[in-house]
C-alpha positions in Angstrom: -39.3 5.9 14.8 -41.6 8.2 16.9 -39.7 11.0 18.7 -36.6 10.6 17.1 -35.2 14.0 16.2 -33.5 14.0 13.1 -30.7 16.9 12.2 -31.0 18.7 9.7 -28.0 20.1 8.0 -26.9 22.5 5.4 -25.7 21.3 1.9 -22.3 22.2 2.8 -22.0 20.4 6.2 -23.1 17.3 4.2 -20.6 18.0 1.6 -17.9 18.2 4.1 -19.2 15.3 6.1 -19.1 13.0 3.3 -15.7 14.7 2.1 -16.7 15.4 -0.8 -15.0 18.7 -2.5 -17.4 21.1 -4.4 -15.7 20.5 -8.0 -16.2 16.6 -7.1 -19.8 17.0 -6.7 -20.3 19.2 -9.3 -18.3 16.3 -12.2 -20.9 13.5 -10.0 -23.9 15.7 -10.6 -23.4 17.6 -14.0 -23.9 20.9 -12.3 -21.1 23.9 -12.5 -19.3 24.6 -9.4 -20.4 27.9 -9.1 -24.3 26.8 -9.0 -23.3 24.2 -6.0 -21.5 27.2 -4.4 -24.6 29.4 -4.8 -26.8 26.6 -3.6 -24.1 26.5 -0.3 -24.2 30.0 0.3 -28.0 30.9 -0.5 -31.2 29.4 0.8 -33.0 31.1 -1.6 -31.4 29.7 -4.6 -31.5 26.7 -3.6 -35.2 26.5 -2.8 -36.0 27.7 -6.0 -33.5 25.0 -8.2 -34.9 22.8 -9.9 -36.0 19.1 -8.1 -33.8 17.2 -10.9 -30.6 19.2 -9.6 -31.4 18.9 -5.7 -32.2 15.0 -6.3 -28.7 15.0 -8.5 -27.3 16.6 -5.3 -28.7 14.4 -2.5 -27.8 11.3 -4.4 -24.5 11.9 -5.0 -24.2 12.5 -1.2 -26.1 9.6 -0.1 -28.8 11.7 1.5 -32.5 12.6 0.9 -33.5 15.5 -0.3 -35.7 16.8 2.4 -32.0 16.3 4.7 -30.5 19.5 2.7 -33.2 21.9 4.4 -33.5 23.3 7.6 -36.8 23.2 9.3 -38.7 26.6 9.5 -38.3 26.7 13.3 -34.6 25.4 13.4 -31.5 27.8 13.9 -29.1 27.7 10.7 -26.3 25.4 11.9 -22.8 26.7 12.3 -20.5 26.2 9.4 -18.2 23.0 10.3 -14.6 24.5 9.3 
């Protein structure tokens, strides 16, 4: 679909949106709590996990991948409370 702008959001606003609490995604995906929160909190951890964990992620949220990142141009979103 040419021109159509697609949002892209952080891992938490995804989380939240598909109301999904952290220690539920962490028992769907295998991955500790703490290493979803550090994905949530830093961009930096995140891009450098591992494609097996991110894909864990994505498909236990119904999303693709590429959806958790923010474009290098965009503004980081605001949290959603």
């Amino acid at each position: 679909m040419e021109g159509l702008k697609v949002e892209k959001l952080t891992l938490r606003q995804w989380r939240i949106i598909r109301d999904v609490k952290i220690n539920e995604l962490a028992m769907e995906t295998g991955l500790t709590e703490r290493t979803i929160h550090n994905y949530e909190t830093d961009i930096n951890r995140m891009r450098n996990a591992s494609y097996k964990n991110l894909e864990s992620i994505a498909n236990a949220l119904g999303i693709n991948v590429v959806d958790m990142f923010l474009s290098p141009d965009s503004e980081k979103p605001k949290y959603i409370a």
